[in-house]
Kinemage of the C-alpha trace (Angstrom):
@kinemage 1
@onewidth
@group {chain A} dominant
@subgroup {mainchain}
@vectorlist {calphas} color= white
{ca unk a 1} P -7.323 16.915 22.225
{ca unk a 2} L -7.432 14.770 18.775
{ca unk a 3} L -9.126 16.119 15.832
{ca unk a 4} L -11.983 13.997 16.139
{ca unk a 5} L -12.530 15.150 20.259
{ca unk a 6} L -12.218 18.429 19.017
{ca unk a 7} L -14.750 18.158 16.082
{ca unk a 8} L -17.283 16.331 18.007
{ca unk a 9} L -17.406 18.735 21.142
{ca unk a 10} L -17.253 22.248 19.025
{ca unk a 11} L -20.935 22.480 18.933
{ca unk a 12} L -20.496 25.624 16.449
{ca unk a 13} L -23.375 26.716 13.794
{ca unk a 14} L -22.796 25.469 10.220
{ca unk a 15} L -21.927 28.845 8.635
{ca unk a 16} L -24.218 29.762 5.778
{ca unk a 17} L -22.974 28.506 2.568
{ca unk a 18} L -24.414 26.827 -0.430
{ca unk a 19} L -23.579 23.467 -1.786
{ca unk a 20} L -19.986 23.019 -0.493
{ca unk a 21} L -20.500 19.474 0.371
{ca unk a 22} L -22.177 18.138 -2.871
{ca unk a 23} L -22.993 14.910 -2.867
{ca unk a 24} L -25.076 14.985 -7.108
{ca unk a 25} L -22.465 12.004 -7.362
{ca unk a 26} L -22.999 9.630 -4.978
{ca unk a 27} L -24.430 7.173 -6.819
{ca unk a 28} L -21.041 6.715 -8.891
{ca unk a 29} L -19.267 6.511 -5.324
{ca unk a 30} L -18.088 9.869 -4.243
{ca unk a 31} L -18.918 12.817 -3.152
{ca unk a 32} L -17.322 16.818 -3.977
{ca unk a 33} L -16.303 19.559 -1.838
{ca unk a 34} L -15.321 23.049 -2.701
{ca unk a 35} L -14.562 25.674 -0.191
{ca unk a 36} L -12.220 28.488 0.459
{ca unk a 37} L -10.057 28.853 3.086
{ca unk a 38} L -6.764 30.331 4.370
{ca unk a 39} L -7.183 27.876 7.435
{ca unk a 40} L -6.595 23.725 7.529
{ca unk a 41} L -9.747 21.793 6.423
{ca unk a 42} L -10.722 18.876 7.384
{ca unk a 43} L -13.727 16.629 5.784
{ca unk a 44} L -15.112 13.850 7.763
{ca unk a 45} L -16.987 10.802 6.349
{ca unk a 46} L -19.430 8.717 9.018
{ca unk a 47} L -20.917 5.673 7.571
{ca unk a 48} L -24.233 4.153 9.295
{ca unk a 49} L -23.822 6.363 12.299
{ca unk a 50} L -20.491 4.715 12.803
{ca unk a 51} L -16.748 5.913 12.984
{ca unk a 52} L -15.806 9.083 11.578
{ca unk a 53} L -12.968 8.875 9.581
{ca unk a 54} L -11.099 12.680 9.083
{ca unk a 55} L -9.357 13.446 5.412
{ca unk a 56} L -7.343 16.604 4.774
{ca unk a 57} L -9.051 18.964 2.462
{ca unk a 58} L -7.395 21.335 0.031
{ca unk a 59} L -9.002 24.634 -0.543
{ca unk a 60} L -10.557 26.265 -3.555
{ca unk a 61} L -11.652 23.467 -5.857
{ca unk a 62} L -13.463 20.744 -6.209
{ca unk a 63} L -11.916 17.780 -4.010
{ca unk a 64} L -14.155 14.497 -4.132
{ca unk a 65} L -13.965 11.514 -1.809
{ca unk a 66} L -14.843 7.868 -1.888
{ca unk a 67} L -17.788 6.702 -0.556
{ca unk a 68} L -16.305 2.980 -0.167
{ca unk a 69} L -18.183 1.495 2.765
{ca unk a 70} L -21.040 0.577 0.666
{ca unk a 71} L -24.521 1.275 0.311
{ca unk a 72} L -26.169 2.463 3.298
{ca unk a 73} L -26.061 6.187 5.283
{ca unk a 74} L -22.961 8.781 4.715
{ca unk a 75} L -22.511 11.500 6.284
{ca unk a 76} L -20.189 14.369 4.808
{ca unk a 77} L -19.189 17.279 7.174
{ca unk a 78} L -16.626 20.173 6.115
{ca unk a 79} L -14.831 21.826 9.220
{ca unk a 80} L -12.391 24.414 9.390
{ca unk a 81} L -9.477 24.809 11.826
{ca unk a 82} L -10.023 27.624 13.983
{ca unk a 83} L -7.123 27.688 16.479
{ca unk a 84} L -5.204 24.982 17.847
{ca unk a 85} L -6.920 21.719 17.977
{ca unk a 86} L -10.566 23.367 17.742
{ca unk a 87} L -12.510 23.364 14.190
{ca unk a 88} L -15.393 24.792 13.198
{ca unk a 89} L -18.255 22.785 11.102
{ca unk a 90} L -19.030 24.589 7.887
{ca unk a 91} L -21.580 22.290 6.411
{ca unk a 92} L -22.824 18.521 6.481
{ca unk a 93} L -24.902 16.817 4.467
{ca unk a 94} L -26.753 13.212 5.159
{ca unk a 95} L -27.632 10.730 2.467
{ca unk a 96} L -29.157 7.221 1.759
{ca unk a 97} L -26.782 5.637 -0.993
{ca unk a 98} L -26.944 3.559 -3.644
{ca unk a 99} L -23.353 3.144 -5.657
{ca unk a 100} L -24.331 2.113 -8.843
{ca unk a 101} L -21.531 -0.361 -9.724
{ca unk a 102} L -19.981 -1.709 -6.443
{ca unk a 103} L -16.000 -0.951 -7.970
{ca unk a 104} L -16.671 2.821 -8.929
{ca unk a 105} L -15.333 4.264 -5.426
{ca unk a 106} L -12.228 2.463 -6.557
{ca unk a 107} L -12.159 3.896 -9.567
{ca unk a 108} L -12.267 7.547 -9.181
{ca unk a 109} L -9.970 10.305 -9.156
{ca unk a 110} L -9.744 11.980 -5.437
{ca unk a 111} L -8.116 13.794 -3.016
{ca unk a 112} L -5.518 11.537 -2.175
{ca unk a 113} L -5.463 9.595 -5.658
{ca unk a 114} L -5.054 12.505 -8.180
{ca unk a 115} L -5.197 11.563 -11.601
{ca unk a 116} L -7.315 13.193 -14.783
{ca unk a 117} L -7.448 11.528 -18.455
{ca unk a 118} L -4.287 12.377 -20.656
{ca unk a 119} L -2.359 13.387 -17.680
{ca unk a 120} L 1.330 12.457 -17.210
{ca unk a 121} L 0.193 9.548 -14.518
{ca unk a 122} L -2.048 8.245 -16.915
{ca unk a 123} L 0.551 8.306 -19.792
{ca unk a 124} L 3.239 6.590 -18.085
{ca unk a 125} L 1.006 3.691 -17.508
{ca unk a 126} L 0.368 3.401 -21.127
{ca unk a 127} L 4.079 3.592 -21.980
{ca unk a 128} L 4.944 0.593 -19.831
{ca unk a 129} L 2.463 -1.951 -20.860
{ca unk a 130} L -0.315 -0.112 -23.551
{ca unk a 131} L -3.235 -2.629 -24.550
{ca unk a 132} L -2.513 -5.295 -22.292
{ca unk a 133} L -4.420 -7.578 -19.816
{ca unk a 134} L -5.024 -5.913 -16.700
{ca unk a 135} L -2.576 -8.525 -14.715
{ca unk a 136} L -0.046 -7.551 -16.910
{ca unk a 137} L -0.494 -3.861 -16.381
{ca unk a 138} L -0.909 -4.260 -12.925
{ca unk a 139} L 2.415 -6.340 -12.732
{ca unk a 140} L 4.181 -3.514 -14.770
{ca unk a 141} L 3.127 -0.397 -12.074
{ca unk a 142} L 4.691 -2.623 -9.601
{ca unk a 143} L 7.806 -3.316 -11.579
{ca unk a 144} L 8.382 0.182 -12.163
{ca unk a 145} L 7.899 1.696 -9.166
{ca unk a 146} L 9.280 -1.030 -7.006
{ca unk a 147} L 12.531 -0.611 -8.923
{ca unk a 148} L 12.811 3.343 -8.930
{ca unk a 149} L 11.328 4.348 -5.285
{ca unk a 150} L 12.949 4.512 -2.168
{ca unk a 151} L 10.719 5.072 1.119
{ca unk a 152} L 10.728 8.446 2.797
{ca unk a 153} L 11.308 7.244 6.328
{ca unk a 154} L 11.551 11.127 7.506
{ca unk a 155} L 8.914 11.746 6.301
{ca unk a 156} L 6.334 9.355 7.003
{ca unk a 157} L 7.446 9.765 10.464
{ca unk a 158} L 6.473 13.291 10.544
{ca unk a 159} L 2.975 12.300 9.250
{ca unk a 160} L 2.380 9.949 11.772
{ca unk a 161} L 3.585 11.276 14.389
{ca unk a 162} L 1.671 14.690 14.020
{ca unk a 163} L 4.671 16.987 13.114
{ca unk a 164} L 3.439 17.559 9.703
{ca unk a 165} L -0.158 18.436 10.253
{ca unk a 166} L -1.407 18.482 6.877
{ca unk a 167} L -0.180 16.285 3.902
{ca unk a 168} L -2.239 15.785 0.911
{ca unk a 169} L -0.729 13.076 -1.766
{ca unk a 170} L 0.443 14.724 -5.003
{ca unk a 171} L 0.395 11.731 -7.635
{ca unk a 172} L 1.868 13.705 -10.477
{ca unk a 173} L 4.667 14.758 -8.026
{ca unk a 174} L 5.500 11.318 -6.908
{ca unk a 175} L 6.174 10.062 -9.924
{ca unk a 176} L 7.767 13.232 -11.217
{ca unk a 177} L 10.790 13.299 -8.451
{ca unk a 178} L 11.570 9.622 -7.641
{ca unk a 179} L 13.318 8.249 -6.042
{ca unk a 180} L 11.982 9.392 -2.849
{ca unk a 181} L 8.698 8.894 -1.459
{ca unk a 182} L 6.461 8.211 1.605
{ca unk a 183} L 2.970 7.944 -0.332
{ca unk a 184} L 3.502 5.385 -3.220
{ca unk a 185} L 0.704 3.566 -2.417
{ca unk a 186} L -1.470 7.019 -3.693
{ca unk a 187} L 0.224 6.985 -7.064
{ca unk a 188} L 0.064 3.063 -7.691
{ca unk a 189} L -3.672 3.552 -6.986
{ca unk a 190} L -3.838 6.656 -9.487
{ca unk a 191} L -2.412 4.474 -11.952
{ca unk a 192} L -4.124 1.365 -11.691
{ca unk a 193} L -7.820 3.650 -12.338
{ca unk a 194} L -6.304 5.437 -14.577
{ca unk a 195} L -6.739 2.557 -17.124
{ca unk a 196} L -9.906 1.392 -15.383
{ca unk a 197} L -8.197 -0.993 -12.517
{ca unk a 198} L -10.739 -0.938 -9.396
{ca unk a 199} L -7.871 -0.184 -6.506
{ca unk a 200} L -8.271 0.725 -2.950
{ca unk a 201} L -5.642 2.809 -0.782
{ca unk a 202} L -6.242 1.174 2.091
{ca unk a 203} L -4.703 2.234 5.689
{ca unk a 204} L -4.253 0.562 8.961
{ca unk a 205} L -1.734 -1.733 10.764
{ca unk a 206} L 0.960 -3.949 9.587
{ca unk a 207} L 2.425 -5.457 13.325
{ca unk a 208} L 2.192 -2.922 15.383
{ca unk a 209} L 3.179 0.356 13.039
{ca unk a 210} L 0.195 1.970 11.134
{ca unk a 211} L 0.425 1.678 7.666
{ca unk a 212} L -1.011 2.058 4.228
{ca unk a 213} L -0.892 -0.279 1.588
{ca unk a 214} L -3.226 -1.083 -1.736
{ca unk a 215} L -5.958 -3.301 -2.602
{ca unk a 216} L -6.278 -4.113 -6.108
{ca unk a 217} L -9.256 -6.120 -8.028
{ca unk a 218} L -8.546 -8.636 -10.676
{ca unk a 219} L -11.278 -10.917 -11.824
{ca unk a 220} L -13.410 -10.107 -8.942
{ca unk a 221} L -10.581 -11.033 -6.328
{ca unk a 222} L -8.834 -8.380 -4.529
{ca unk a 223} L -5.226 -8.693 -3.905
{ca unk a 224} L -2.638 -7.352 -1.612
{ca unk a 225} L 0.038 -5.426 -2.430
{ca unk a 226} L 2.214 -3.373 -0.668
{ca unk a 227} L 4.867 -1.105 -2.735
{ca unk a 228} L 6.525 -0.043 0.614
{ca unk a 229} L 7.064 -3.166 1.561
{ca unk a 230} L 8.822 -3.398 -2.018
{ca unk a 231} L 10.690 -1.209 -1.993
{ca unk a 232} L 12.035 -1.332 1.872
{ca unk a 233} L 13.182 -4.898 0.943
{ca unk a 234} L 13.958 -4.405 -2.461
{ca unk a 235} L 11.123 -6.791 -3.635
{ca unk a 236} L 11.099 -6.215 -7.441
{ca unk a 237} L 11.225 -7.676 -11.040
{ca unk a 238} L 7.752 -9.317 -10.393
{ca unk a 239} L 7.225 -11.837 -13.434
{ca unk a 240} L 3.207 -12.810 -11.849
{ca unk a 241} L 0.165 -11.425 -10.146
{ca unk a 242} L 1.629 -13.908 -6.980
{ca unk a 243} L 5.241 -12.129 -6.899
{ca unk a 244} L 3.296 -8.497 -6.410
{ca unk a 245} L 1.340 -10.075 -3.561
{ca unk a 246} L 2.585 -8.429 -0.026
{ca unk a 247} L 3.515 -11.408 2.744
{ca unk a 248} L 2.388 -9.129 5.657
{ca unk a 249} L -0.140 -9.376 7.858
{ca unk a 250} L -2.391 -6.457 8.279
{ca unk a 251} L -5.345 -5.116 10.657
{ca unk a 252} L -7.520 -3.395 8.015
{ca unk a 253} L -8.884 0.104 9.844
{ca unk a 254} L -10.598 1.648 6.535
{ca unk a 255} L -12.716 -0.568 5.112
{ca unk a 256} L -13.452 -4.452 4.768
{ca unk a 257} L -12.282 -5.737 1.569
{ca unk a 258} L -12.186 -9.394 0.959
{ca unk a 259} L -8.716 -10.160 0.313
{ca unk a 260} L -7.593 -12.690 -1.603
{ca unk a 261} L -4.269 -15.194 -1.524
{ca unk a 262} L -2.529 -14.945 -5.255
């Protein structure tokens, strides 16, 4: 069975814990969760009663989430594998949001964008393109990474395919040990909010092979752009906003962004 089968049709008793999934943040768009555990964990996010949609969870401090759907119902569960396919709810918490500012979930640090002030992702930014227009700092991230990063097709296939059951970006890693990577798109995120650049990871479908790519906000426009695309075709030495744009087409399975054309 899929995770989401197995988490729906568990029907196990929250265990007894206290404040796990904390949620004091909310209104700055994201929510925390702490728990120990020498088994996989799992946090799912429903939205309105919708879709749940599943993130890997690392255990023993505080990993926070976006809550990027906008204002309306979330729902925050914490499960636990407990053999095989089969997890076990540990606690899940319901709440009416408000975000604050519409662009803080795309602003914050989280599990999958890592990045804290003064930290090496944060500094590299500032040594590429320190006080400068946002454009231009967004241009430079893309420069530099489209330029020094090859894709990890091995392992991206292992991801998707299921082989590799649990993979949680490591920003500071990424950009620590180029020129290899399958997750890019996590560290061009971290360094885009880093200097207070609202940008998405965004995942779904570009053709018919699931994807990820970024969204990034300018002005109030969000914009496209796709660093595995760069750097599978070698698309690099962007001199505007319009060069950085990705081409692609994609089916957008995470959230629903207005794009638009540089």
């Amino acid at each position: 069975r899929s995770f989401a089968a197995a988490a729906l049709s568990m029907g196990v008793t929250a265990a007894a814990v206290n404040d796990v999934v904390d949620m004091s943040n909310s209104t700055h768009g994201y929510v925390t969760v702490n728990y120990s555990s020498s088994a996989r964990l799992k946090v799912g996010i429903q939205y309105n009663g919708g879709k749940t949609v599943f993130y890997d969870c690392p255990s023993g401090k505080d990993a926070s989430f976006s809550l990027d759907k906008g204002n309306g119902k979330y729902t925050v569960t914490l499960y636990r594998n407990v053999s095989g396919t089969s997890y076990q709810q540990v606690e899940s918490k319901s709440m009416n949001v408000t975000v604050k500012d519409s662009y803080a979930p795309y602003l914050v640090s989280t599990s999958e964008v890592q990045f804290s002030k003064g930290d090496t992702v944060s500094a590299k930014l500032l040594s590429l393109q320190e006080r400068q227009a946002d454009e231009a700092k967004v241009i430079a991230i893309y420069n530099y990474m489209a330029s020094r990063y090859t894709y990890d097709n091995k392992l991206a296939n292992e991801i998707t395919s299921g082989k590799i059951t649990k993979y949680i970006p490591n920003t500071a890693a990424t950009l620590k040990v180029p020129p290899v990577s399958a997750t890019i798109f996590s560290l061009f995120a971290a360094m885009c909010r880093s200097q207070g650049i609202p940008c998405a990871l965004t995942k779904g479908y570009a053709g018919s092979s699931y994807h990820a790519w970024n969204k990034v906000n300018l002005n109030g426009k969000w914009y496209q752009i796709d660093l595995t695309y760069a750097v599978t075709r070698s698309v690099k030495n962007a001199k505007t906003l319009h060069d950085c744009v990705s081409p692609l087409t994609y089916t957008n399975t995470s959230d629903a962004l207005a794009v638009a054309a540089a």
